[in-house]
BAVEX-196129 format. One line per 5 residues: number of its first residue (from 1); their letters; for each residue x, y, z of N, C-alpha, C, CB. Coordinates in Angstrom, 2 decimals. Glycine has a CB too. Layout:
REM residues N
NUM	a	X Y Z X Y Z X Y Z X Y Z ~ ...
//
This chain:
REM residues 86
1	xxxxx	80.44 -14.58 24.34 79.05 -14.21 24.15 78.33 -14.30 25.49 78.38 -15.12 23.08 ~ 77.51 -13.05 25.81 76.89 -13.53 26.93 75.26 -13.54 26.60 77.31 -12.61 28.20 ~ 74.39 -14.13 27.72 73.19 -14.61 26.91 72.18 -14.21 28.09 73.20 -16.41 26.37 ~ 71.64 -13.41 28.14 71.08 -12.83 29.70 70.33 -13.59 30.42 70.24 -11.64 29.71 ~ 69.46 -14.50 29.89 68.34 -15.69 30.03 69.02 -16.39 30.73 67.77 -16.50 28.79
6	xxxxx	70.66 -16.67 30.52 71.64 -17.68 31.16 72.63 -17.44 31.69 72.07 -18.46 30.51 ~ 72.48 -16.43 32.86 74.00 -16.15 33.63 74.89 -17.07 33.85 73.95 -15.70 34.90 ~ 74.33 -18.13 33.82 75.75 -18.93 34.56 76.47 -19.83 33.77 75.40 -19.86 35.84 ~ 76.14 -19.38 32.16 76.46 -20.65 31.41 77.58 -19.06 30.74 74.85 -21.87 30.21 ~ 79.01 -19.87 30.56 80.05 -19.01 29.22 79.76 -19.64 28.19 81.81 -19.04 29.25
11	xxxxx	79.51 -19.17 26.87 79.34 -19.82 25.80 80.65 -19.46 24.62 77.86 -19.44 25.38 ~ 81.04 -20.52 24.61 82.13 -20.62 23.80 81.96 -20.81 22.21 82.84 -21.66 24.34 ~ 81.42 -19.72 21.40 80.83 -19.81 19.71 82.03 -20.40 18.95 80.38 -18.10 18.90 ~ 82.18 -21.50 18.21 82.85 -22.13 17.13 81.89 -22.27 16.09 83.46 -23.41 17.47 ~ 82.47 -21.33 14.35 81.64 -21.67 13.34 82.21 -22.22 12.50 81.01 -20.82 12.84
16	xxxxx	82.48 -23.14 11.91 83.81 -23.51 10.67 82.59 -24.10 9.51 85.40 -25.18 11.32 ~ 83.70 -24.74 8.15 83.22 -25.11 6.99 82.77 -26.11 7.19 83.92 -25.15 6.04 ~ 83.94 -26.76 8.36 83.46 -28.71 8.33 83.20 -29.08 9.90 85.12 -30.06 7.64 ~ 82.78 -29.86 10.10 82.92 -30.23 11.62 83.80 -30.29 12.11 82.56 -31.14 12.02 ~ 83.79 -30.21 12.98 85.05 -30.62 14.10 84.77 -31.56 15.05 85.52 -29.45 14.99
21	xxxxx	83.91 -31.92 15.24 83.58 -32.62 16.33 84.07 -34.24 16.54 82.17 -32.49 16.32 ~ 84.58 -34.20 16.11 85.51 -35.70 15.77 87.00 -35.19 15.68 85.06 -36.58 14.06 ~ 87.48 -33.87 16.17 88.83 -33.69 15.82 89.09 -33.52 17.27 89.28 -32.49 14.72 ~ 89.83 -34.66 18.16 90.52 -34.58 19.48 91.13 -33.42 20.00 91.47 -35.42 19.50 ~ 92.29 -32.92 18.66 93.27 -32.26 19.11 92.39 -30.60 19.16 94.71 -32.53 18.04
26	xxxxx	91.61 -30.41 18.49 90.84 -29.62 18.40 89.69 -29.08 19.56 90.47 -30.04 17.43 ~ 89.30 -30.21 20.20 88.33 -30.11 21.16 89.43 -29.88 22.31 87.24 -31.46 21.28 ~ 90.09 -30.45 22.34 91.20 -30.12 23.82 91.30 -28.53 23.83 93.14 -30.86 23.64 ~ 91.73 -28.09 22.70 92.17 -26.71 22.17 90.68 -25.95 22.72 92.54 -26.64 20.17 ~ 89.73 -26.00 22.13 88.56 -25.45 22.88 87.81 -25.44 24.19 87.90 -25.70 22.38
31	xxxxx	88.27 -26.81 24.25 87.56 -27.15 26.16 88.48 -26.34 27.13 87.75 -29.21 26.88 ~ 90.00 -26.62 26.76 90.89 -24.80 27.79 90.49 -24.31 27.70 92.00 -23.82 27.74 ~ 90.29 -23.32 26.71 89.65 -22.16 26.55 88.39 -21.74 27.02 89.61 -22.03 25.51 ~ 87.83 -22.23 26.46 86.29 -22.51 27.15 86.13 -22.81 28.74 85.64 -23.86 26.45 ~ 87.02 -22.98 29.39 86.93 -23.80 31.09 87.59 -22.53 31.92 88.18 -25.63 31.36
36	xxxxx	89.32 -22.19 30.74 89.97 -20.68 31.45 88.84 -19.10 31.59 91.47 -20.15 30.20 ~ 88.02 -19.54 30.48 87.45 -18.40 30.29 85.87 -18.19 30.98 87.50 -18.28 28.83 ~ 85.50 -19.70 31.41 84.43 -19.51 32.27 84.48 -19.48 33.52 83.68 -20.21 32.11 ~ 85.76 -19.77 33.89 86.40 -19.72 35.47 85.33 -20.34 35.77 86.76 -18.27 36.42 ~ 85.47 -20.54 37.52 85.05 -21.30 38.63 83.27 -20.83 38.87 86.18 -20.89 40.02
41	xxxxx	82.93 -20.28 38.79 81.45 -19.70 38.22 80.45 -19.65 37.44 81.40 -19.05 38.01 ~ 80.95 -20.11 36.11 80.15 -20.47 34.83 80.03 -21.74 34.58 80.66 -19.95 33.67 ~ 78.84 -22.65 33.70 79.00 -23.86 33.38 79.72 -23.75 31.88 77.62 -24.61 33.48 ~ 81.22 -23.82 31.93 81.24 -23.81 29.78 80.78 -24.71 28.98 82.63 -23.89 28.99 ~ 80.04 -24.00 27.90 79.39 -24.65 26.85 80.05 -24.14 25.43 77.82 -24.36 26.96
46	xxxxx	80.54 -25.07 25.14 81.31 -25.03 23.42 80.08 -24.98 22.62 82.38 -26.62 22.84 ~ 80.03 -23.79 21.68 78.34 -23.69 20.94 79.16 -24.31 19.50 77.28 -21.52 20.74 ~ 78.83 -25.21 18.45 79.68 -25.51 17.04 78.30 -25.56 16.31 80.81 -27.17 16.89 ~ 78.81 -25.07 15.03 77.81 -25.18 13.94 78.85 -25.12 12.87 76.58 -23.99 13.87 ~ 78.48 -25.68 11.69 79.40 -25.76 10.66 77.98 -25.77 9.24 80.65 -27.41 10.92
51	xxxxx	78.59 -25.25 7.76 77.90 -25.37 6.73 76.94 -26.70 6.80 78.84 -25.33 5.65 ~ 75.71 -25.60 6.60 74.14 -26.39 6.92 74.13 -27.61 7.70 73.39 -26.88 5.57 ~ 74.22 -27.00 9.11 73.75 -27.76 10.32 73.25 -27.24 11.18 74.50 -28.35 10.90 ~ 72.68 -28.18 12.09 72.22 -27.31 12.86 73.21 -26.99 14.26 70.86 -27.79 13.12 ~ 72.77 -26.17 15.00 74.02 -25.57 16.64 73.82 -27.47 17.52 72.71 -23.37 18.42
56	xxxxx	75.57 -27.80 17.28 75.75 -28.93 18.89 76.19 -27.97 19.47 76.88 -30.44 19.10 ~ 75.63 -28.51 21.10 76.71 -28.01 21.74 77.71 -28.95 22.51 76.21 -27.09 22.58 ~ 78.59 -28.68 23.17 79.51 -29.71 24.05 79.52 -28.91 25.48 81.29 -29.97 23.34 ~ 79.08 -29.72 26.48 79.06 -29.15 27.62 80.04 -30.00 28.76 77.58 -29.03 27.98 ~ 80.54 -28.88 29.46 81.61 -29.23 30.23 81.30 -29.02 31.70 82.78 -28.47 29.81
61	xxxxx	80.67 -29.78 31.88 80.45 -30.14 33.67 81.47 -29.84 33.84 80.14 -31.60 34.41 ~ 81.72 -29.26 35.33 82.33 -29.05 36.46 82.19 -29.70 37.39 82.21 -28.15 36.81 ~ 81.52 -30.89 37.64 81.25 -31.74 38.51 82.37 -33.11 38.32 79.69 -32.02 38.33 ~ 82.86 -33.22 37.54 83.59 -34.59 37.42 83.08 -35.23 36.49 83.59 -35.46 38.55 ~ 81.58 -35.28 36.03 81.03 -35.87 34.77 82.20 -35.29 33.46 79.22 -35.24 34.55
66	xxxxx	82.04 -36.41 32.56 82.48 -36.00 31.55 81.98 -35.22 30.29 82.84 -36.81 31.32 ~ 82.55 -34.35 29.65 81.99 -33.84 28.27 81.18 -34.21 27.66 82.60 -33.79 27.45 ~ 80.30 -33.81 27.18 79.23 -34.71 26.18 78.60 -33.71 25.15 77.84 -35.50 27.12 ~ 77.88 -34.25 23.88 77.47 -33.33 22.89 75.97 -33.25 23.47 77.70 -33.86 21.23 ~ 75.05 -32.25 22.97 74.01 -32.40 22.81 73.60 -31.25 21.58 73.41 -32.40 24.11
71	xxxxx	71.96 -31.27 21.29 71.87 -29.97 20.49 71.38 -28.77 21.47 70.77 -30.16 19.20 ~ 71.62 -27.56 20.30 70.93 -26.95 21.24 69.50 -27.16 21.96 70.94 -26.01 20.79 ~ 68.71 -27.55 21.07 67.24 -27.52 21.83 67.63 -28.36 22.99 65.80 -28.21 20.93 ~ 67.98 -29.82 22.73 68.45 -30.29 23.76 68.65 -30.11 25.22 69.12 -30.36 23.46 ~ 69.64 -28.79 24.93 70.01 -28.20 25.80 69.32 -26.91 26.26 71.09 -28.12 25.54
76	xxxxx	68.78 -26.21 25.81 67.84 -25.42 26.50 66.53 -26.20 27.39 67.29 -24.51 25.38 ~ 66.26 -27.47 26.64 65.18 -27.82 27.24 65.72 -28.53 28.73 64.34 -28.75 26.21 ~ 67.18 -28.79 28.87 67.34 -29.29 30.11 67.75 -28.09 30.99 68.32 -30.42 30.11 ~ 68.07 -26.97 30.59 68.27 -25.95 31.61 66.97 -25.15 31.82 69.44 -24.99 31.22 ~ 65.97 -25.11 31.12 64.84 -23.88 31.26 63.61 -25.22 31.61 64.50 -22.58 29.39
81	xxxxx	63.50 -26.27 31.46 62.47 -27.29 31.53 61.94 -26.82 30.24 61.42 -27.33 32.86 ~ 61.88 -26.21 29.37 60.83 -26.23 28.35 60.97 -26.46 27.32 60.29 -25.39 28.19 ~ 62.53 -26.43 27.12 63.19 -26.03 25.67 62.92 -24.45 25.29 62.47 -27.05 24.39 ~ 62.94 -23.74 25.48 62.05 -22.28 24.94 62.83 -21.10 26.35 59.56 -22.57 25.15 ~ 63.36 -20.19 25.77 63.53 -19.09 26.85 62.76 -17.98 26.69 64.84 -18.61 26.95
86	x	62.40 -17.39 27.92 60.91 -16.70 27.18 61.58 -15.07 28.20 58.60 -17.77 27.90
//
């Protein structure tokens, strides 16, 4: 998915029935993917939503920091300062 507001972020969409976000073997499986596919240029962001919730995302620094969840608003509000892309 690309998101024009956010060139530099790959967004990696996961929608399932149940969460995943507690499944290890699962997140490994997505963070490759998500890291091969944003190459050396993009920040990847794993987007998950599952039956009536709202969008986490999991973002994958490239800096050496580690993975971490946030939501989306969360996360718009730390890349745009506002929360809001206008």
């Amino acid at each position: 998915m690309r998101c024009p507001a956010l060139p530099f972020v790959h967004w990696e969409i996961k929608i399932y029935r149940e969460c995943q976000m507690t499944r290890p073997a699962q997140l490994r499986d997505w963070e490759a993917q998500a890291r091969r596919d944003a190459g050396p240029e993009k920040l990847p962001v794993i987007a998950h939503r599952w039956l009536r919730s709202d969008w986490w995302l999991r973002v994958l620094p490239t800096s050496g920091r580690a993975p971490y969840w946030q939501t989306l608003e969360e996360f718009l509000a730390d890349v745009t300062g506002s929360g809001r892309l206008e």
